[in-house]
One Martini backbone bead per residue (centre of mass of N, CA, C, O) as a GRO file, in nm:
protein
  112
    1UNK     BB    1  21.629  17.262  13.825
    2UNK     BB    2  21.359  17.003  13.766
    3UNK     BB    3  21.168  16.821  13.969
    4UNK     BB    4  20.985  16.528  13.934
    5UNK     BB    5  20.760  16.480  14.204
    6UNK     BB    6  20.560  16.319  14.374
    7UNK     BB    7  20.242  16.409  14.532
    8UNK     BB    8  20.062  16.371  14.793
    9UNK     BB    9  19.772  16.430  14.942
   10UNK     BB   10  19.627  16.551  15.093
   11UNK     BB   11  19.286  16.458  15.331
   12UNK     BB   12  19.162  16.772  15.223
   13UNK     BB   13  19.194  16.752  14.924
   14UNK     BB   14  19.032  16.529  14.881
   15UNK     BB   15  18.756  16.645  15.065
   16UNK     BB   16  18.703  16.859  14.841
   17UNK     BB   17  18.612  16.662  14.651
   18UNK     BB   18  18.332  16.561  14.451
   19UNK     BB   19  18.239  16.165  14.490
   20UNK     BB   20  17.902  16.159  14.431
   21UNK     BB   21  17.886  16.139  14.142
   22UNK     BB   22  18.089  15.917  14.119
   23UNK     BB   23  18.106  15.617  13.885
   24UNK     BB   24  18.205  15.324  13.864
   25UNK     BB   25  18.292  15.069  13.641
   26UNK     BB   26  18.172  14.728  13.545
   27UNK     BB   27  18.341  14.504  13.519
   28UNK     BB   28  18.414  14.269  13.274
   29UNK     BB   29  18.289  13.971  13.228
   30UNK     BB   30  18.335  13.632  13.137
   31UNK     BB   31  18.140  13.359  13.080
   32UNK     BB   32  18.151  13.022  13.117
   33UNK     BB   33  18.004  12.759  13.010
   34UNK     BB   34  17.881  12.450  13.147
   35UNK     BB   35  17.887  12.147  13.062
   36UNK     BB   36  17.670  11.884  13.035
   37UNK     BB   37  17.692  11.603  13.031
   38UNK     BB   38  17.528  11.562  12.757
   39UNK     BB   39  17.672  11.688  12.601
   40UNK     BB   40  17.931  11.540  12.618
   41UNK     BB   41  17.827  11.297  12.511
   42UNK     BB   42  17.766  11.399  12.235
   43UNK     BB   43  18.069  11.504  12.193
   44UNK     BB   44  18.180  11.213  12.183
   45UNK     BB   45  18.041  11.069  11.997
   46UNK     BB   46  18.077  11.292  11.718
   47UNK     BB   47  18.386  11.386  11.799
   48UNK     BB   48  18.720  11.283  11.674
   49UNK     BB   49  18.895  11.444  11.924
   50UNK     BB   50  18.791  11.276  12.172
   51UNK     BB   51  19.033  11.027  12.062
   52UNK     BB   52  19.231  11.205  12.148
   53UNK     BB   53  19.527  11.325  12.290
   54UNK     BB   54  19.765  11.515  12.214
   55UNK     BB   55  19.757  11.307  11.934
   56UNK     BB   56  19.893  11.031  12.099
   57UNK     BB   57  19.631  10.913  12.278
   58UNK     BB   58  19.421  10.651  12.285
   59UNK     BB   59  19.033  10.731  12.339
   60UNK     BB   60  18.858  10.452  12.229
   61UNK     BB   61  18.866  10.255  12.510
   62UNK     BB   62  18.740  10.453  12.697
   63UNK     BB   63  18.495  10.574  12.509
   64UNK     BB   64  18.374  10.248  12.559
   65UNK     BB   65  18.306  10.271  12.854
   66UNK     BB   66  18.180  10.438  12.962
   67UNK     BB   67  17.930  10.593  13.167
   68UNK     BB   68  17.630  10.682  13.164
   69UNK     BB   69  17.452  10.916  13.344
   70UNK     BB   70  17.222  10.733  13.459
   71UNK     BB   71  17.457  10.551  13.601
   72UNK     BB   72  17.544  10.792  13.786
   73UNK     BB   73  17.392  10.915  13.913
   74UNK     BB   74  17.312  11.091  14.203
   75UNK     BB   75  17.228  11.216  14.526
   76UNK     BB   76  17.207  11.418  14.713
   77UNK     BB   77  17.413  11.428  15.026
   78UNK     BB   78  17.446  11.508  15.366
   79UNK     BB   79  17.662  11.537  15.543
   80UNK     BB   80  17.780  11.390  15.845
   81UNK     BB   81  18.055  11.395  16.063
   82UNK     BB   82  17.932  11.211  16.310
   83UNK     BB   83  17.867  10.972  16.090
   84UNK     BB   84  18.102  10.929  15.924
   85UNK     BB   85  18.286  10.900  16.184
   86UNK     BB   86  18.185  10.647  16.301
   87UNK     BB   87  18.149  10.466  16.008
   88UNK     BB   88  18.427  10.425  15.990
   89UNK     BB   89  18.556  10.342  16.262
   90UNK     BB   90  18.371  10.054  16.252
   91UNK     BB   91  18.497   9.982  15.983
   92UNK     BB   92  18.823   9.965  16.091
   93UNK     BB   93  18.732   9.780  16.375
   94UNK     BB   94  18.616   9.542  16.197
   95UNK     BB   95  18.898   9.472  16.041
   96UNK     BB   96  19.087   9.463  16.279
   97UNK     BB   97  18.963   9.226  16.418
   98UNK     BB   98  18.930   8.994  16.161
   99UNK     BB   99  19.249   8.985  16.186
  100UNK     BB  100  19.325   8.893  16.495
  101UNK     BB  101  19.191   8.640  16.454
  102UNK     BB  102  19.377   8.502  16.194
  103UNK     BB  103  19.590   8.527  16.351
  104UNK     BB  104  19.513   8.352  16.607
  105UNK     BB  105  19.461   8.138  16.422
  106UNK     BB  106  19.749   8.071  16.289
  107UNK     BB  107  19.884   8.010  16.571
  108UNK     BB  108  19.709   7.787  16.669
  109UNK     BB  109  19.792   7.607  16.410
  110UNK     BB  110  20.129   7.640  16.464
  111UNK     BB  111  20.111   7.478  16.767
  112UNK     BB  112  19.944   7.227  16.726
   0.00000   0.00000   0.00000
């Protein structure tokens, strides 16, 4: 009886082939265009496909107000971590005190 068992090779059998010339073959990848503003509102435009979501939800007072990318298109900016975080504590202590104020106002006028 005659098992078939793998054998693991030794690190000496692997050193002994020669694998400078063997050259592995490059993965196949498809690449997905990336659709730009323009194209999708072209797109929004054209087919009634995207008046409808699952065929079901109707998506056509959505796409009569979208804004044009004109309107919403920014800068690129980059933030700064400790610029954004002073600005944030500011504008949170900035209407923390003006809460704590119009409390102090109406204990103030509910005492009078």
């Amino acid at each position: 009886m005659c098992l078939n068992i793998p054998v693991i090779p030794d690190l000496e059998e692997v050193q002994e082939e020669d694998f400078a010339m063997q050259v592995a073959a490059p993965p196949s990848v498809q690449v997905n265009r990336v659709l730009t503003y323009r194209d999708l509102d072209n797109d929004l435009m054209k087919y009634a496909a995207f008046q409808t979501l699952d065929g079901e939800i109707d998506l056509k007072l959505l796409s009569k107000v979208l804004a044009p990318e004109q309107e919403v298109r920014e800068d690129d900016v980059i933030w700064d971590w400790n610029h954004l975080y002073t600005e944030v504590a500011s504008d949170l202590l900035s209407e923390w005190d003006s809460g704590q104020s119009e409390k102090e106002e109406n204990l103030m006028n509910k005492n009078a």
